[in-house]
KEKE-3310 file (N, C-alpha, C; in steps of 0.2 Angstrom, whole numbers, plus 5000, padded with zeros to 4 digits):
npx = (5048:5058:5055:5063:5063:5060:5071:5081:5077:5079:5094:5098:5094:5101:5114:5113:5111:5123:5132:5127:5132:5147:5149:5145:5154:5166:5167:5164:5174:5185:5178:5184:5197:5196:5191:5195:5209:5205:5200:5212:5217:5213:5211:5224:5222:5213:5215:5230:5220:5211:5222:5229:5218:5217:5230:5227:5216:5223:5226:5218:5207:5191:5176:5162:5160:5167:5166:5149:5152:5163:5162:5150:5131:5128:5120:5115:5104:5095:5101:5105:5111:5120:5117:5127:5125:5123:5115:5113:5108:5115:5126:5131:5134:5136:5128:5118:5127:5132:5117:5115:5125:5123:5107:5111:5117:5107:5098:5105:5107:5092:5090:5095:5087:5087:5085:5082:5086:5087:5097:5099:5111:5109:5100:5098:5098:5086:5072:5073:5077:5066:5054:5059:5060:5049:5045:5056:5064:5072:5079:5084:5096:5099:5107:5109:5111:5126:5141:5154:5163:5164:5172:5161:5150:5150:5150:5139:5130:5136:5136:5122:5119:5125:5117:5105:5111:5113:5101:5096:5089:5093:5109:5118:5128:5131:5140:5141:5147:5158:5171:5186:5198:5199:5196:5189:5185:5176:5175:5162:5159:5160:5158:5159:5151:5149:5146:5164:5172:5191:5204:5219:5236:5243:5235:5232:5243:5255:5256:5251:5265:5269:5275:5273:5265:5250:5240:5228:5221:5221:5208:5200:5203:5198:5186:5183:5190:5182:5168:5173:5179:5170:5162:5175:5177:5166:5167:5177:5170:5162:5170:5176:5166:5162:5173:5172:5160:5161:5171:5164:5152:5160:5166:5153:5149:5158:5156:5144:5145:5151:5143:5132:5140:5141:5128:5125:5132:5126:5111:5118:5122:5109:5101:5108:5105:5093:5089:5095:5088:5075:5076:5083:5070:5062:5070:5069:5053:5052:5060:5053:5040:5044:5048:5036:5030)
npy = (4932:4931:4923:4906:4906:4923:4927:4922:4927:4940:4940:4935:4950:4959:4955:4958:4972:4974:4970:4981:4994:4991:4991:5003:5011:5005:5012:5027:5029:5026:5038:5048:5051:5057:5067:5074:5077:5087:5096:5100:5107:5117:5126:5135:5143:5150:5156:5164:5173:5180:5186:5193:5202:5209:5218:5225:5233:5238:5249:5258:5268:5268:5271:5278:5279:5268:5250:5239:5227:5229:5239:5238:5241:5253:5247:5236:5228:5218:5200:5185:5170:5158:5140:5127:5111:5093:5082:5069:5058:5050:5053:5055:5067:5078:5086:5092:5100:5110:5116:5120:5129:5138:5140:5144:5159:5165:5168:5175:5186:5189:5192:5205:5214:5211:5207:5191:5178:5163:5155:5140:5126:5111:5100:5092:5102:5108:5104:5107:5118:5126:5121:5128:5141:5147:5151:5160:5154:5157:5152:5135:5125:5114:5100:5087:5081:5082:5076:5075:5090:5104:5122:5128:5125:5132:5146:5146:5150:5158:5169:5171:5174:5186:5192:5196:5201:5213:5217:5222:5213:5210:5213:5208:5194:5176:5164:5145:5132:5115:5113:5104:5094:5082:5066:5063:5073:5086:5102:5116:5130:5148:5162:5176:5183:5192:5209:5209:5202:5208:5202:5205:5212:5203:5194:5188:5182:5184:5194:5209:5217:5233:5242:5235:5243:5244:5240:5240:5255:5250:5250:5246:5232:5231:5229:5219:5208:5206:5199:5187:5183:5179:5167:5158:5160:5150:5138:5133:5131:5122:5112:5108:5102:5094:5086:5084:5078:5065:5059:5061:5054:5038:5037:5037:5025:5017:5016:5009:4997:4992:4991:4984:4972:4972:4969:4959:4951:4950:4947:4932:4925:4927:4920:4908:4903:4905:4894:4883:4884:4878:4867:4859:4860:4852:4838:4839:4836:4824:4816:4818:4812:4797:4794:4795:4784)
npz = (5402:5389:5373:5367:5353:5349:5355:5346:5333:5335:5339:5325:5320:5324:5319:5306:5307:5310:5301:5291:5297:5299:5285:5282:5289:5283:5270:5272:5277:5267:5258:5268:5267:5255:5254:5266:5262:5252:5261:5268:5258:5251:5261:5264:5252:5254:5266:5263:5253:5262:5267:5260:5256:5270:5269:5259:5263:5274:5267:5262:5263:5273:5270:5266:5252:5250:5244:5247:5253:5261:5268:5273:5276:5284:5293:5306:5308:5301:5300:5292:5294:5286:5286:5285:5283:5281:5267:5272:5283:5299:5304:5318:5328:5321:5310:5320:5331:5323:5319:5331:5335:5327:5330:5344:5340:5335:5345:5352:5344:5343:5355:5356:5349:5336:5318:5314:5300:5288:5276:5272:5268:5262:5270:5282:5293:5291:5300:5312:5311:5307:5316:5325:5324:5314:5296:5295:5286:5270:5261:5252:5248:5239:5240:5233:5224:5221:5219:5219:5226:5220:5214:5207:5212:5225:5220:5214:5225:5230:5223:5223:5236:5235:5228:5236:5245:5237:5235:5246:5258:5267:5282:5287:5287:5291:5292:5294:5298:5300:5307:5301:5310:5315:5312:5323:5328:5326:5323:5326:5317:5316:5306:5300:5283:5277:5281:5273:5287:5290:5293:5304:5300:5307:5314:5299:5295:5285:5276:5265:5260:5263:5252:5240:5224:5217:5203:5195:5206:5224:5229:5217:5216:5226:5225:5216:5221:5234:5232:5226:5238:5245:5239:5240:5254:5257:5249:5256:5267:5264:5256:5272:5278:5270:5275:5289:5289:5285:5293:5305:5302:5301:5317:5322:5314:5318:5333:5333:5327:5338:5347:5344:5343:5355:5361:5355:5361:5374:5371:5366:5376:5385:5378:5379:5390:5393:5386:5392:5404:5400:5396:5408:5411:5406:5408:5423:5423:5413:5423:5435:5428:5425:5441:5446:5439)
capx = (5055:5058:5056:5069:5064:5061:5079:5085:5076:5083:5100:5099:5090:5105:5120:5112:5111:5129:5134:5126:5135:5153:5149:5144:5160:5171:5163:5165:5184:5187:5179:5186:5204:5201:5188:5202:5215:5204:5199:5217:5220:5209:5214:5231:5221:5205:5216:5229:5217:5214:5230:5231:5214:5221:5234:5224:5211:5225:5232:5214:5201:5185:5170:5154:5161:5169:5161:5148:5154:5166:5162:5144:5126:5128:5116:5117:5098:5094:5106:5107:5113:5118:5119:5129:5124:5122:5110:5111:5111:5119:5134:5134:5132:5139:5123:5117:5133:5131:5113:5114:5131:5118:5103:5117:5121:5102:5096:5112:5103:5085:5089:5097:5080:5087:5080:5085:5086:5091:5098:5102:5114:5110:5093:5098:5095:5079:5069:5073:5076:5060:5053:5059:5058:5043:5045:5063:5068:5073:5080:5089:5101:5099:5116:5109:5113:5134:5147:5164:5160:5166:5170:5157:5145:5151:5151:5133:5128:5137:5129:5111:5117:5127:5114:5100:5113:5111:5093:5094:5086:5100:5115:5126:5127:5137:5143:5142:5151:5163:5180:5189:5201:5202:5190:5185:5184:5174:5174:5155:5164:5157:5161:5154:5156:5147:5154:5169:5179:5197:5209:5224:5240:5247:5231:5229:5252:5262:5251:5256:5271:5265:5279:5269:5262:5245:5239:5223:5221:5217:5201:5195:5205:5196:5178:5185:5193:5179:5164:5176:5183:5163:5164:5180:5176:5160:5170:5181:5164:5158:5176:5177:5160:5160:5177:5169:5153:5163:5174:5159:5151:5163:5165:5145:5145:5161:5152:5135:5146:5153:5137:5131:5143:5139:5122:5125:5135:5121:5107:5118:5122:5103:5098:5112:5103:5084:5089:5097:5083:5071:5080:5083:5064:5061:5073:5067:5047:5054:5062:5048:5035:5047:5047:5031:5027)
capy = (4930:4931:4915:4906:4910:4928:4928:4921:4932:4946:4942:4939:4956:4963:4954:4960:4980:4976:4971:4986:4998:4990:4994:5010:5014:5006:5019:5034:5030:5027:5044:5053:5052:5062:5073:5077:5079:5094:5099:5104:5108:5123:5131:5141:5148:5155:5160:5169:5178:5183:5191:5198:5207:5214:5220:5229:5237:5243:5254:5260:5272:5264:5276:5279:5279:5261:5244:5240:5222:5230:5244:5237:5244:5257:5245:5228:5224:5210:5194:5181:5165:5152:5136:5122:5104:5090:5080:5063:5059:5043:5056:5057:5074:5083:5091:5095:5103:5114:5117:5121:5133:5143:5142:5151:5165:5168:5169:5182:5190:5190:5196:5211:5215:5209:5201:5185:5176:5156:5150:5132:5123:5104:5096:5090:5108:5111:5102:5109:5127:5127:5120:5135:5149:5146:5158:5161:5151:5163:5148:5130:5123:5104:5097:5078:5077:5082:5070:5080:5096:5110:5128:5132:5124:5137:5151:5148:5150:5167:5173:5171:5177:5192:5195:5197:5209:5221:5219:5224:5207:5207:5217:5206:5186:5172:5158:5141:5125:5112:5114:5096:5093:5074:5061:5061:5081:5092:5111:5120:5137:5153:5166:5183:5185:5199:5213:5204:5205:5206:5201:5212:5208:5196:5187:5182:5179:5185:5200:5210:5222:5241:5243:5236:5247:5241:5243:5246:5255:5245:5251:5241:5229:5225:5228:5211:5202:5205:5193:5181:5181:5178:5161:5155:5155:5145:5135:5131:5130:5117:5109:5107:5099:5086:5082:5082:5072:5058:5058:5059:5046:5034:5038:5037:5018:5012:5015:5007:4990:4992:4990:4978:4968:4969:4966:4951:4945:4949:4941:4928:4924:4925:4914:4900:4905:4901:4886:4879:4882:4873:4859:4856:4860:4845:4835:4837:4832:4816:4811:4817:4807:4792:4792:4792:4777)
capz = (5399:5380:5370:5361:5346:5348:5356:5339:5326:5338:5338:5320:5315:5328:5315:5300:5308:5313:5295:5287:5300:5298:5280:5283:5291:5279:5264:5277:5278:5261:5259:5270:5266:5247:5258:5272:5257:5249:5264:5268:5251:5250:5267:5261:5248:5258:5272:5260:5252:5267:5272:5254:5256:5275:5267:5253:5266:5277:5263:5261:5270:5272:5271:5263:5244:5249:5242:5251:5255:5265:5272:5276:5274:5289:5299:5307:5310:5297:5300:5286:5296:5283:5290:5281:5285:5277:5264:5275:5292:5302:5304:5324:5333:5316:5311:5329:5333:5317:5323:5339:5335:5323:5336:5350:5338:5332:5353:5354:5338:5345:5361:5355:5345:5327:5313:5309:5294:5286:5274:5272:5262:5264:5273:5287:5297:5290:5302:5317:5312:5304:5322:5332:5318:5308:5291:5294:5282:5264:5256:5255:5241:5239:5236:5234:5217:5221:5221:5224:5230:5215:5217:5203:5217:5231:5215:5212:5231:5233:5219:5225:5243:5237:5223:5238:5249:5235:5234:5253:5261:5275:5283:5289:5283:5296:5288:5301:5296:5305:5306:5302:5315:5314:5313:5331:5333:5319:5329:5325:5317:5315:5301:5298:5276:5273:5277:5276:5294:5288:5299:5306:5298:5315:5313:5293:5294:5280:5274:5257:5261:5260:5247:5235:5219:5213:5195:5195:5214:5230:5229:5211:5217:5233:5223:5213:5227:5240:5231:5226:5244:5248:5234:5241:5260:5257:5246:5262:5272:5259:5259:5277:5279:5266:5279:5294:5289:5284:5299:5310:5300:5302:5320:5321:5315:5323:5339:5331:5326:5342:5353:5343:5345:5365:5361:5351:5366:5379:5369:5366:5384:5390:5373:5382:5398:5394:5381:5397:5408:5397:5395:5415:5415:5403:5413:5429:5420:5411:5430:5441:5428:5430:5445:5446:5437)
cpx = (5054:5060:5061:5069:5063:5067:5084:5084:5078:5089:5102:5097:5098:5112:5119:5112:5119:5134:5135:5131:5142:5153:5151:5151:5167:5170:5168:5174:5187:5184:5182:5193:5204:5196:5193:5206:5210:5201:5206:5220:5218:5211:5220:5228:5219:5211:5223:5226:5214:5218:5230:5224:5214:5226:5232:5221:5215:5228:5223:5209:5194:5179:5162:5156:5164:5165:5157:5151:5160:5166:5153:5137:5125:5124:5115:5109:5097:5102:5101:5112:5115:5121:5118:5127:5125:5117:5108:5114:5115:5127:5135:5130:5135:5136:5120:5121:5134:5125:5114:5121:5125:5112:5105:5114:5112:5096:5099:5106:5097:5084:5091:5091:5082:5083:5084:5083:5088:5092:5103:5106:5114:5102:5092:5095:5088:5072:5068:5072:5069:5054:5051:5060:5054:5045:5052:5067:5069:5073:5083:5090:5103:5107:5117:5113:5121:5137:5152:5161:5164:5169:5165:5151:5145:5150:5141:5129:5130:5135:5125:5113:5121:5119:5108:5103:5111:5105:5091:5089:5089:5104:5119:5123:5134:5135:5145:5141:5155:5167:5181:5195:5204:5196:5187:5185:5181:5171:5168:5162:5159:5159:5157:5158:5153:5144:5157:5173:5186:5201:5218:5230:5242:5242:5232:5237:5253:5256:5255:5259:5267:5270:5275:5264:5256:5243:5233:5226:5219:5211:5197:5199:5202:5188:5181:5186:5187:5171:5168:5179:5176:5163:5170:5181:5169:5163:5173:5177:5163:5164:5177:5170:5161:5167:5173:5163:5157:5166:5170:5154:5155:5166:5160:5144:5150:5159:5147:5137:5147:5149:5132:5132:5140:5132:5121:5125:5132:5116:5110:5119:5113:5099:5101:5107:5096:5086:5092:5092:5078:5074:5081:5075:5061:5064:5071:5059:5051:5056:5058:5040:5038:5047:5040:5026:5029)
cpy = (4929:4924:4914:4910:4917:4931:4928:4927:4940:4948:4942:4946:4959:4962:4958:4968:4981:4975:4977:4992:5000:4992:5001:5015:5014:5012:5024:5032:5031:5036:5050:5054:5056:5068:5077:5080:5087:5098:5104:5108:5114:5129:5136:5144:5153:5159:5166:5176:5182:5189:5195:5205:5212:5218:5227:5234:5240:5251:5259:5264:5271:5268:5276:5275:5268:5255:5241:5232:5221:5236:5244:5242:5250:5256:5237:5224:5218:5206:5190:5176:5160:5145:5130:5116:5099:5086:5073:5063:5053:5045:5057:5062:5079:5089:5094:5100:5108:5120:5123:5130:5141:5147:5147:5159:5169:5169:5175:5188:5195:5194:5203:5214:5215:5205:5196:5180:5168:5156:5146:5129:5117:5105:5096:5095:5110:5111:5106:5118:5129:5124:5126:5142:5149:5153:5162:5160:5155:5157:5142:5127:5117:5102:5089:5078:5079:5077:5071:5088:5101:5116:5132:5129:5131:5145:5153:5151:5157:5170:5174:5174:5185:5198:5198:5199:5213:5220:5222:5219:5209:5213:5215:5197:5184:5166:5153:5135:5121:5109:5107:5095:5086:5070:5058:5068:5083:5098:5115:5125:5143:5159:5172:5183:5191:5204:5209:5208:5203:5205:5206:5206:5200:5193:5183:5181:5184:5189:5203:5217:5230:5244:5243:5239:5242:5245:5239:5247:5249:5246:5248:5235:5222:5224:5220:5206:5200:5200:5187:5177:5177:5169:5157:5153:5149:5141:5129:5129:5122:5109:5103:5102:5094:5082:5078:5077:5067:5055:5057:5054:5040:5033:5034:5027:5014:5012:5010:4999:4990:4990:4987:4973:4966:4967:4962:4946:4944:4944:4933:4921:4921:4920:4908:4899:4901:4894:4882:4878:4876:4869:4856:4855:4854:4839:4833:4835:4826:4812:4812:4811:4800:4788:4790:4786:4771)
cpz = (5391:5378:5367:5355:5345:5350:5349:5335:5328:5337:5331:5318:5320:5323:5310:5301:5308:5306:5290:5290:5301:5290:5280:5287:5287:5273:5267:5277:5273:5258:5262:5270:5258:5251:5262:5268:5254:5253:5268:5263:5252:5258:5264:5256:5248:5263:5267:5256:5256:5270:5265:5256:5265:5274:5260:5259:5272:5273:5260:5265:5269:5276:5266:5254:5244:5246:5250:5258:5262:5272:5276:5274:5278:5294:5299:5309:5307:5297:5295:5290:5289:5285:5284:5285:5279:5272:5268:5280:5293:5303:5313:5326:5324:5315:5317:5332:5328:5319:5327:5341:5333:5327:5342:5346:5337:5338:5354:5352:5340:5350:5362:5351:5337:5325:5311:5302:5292:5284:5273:5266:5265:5269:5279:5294:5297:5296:5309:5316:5310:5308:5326:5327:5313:5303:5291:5291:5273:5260:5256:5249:5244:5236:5235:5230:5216:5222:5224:5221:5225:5217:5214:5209:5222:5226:5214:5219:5233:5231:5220:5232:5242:5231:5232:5244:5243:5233:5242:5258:5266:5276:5283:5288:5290:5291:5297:5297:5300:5302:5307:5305:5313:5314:5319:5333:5325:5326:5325:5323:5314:5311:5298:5290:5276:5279:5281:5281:5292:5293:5297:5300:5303:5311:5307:5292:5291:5277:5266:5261:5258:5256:5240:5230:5219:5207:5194:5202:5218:5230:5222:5213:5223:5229:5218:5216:5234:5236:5227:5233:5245:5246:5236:5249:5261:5254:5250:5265:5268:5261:5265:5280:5276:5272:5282:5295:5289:5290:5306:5308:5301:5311:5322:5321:5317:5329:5337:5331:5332:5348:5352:5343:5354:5363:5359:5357:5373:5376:5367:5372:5387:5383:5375:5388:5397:5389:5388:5400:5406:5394:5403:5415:5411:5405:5418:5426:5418:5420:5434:5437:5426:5436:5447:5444:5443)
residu = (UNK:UNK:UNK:UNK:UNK:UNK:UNK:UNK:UNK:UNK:UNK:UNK:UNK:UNK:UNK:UNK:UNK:UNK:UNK:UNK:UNK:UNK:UNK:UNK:UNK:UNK:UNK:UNK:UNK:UNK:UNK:UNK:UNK:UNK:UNK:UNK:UNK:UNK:UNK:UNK:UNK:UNK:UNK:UNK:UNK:UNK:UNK:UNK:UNK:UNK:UNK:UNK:UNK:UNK:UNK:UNK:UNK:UNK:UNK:UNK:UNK:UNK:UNK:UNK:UNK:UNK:UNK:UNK:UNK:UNK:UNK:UNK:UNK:UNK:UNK:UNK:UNK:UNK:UNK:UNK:UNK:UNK:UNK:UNK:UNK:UNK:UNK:UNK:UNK:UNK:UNK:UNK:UNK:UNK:UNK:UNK:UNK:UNK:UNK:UNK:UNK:UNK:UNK:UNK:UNK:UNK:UNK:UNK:UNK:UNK:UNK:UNK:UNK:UNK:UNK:UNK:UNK:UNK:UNK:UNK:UNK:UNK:UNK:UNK:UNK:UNK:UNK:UNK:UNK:UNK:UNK:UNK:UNK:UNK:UNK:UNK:UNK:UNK:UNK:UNK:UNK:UNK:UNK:UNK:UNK:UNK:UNK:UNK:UNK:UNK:UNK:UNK:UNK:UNK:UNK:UNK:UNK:UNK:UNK:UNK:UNK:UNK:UNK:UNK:UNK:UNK:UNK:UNK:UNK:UNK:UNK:UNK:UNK:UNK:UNK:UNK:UNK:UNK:UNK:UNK:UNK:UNK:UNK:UNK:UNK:UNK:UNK:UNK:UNK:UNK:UNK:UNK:UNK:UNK:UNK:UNK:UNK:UNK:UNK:UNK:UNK:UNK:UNK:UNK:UNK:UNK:UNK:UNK:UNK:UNK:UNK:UNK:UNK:UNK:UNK:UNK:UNK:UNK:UNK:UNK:UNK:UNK:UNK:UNK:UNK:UNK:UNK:UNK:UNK:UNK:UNK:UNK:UNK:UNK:UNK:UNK:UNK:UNK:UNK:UNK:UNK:UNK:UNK:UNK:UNK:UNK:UNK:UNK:UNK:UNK:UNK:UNK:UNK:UNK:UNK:UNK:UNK:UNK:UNK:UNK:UNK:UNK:UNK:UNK:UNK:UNK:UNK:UNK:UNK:UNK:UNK:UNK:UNK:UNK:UNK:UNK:UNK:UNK:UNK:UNK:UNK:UNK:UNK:UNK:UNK:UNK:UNK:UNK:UNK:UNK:UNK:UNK:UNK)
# end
């Protein structure tokens, strides 16, 4: 049975874990309400660009002379996984579920006789993927030193991944991030950018009217719009991430305070419990050596 006093210095070391973690949740809430706001923000613009560049590539015929970003390398062997996480943990299942979405896809991959590829944006991935894919790793873009999340941050990232499609590293690139829902859901999401898969008119909504003249043609049109689209869905990726973490952080240590709190109120129970005992057991000595006199 545990002595008093290591019952004490337990249940304090258990108040002071339960201080820091109720902190840690205040923080995360106060973040994650301008996080959520620009992570809403930025949607209607990713996703029209979107419908604009479906509406471009249906008025277009997509053949060899096409950019390649669209029309692809003519082979899908090398994948290019980039897998967003973040730069600090105590977020929950956040990263794990990011993880583990990426791990799926690159099992698919492997099983098909591809070559797979990483890279990382943010830390937290590394450890693992670099576990189970020794030398997989191409690249990882530290983002300690960010505050609030740029677009000239997601501009320099496309850059280096589109600059090392045309050096022919890869064929196809997937983008894997988590989608923010709410602060008790972030959805693992899965994104092929390169070649960008456009969607049909239905899917990306309000498409551009095949009435519309363009000045230049749709075809310089989309060479301009398809590596900025690359820039602006990672942008979203990025976006949605900074959400998510926060929302699964604060999640993360309202449970933490929450099971400290029970564990206060256990050790503090069995601290009543043996302070009792030892005290009857000193009672019953004082009156047994009484009596005996």
């Amino acid at each position: 049975m545990p002595s008093l006093k290591s019952l004490k210095v337990r249940i304090t070391s258990v108040k002071s874990t339960q201080k820091i973690t109720k902190a840690m949740k205040m923080v995360a809430a106060a973040k994650l309400r301008r996080a959520q706001m620009a992570a809403e923000a930025g949607r209607p613009y990713a996703e029209r660009l979107s419908a604009v560049m479906a509406g471009l590539a249906s008025r277009v015929a997509i053949g060899p002379g096409s950019p390649p970003l669209i029309a692809g390398t003519g082979n899908d062997q090398v994948h290019l996984l980039v897998v967003a996480t973040s730069e600090r943990g105590l977020a929950g299942a956040f990263n794990t579920n990011i993880v583990r979405a990426a791990r799926r896809k690159a099992e698919e991959l492997l099983a098909q006789g591809k070559t797979v590829k990483f890279y990382l944006i943010g830390k937290k991935g590394r450890a693992v993927i670099q576990r189970l894919y020794p030398g997989k790793i191409v690249h990882q873009v530290d983002q300690s030193h960010i505050k609030n999340i740029a677009f000239t941050d997601a501009l320099e990232v496309s850059r280096d991944i589109l600059a090392r499609f045309e050096a022919g590293e890869f064929d196809v690139a997937h983008l894997f991030y988590a989608r923010f829902r709410s602060a008790l859901v972030q959805e693992p999401t899965e994104q092929q950018i390169i070649p960008v898969k456009l969607p049909t008119v239905a899917e990306g909504g309000a498409a551009v009217s095949a009435t519309v003249e363009y000045e230049p043609d749709e075809e310089a049109i989309l060479g301009q719009l398809l590596p900025r689209n690359v820039a602006v869905q990672l942008f979203r990726a990025m976006l949605e991430n900074a959400a998510s973490e926060q929302g699964s952080r604060m999640t993360a240590m309202d449970n933490a305070t929450r099971n400290a709190g029970d564990m206060i109120n256990k050790l503090t129970i069995q601290y009543n419990r043996t302070r009792q005992a030892a005290i009857t057991t000193e009672l019953v000595e004082i009156i047994s050596g009484a009596e005996a006199l």
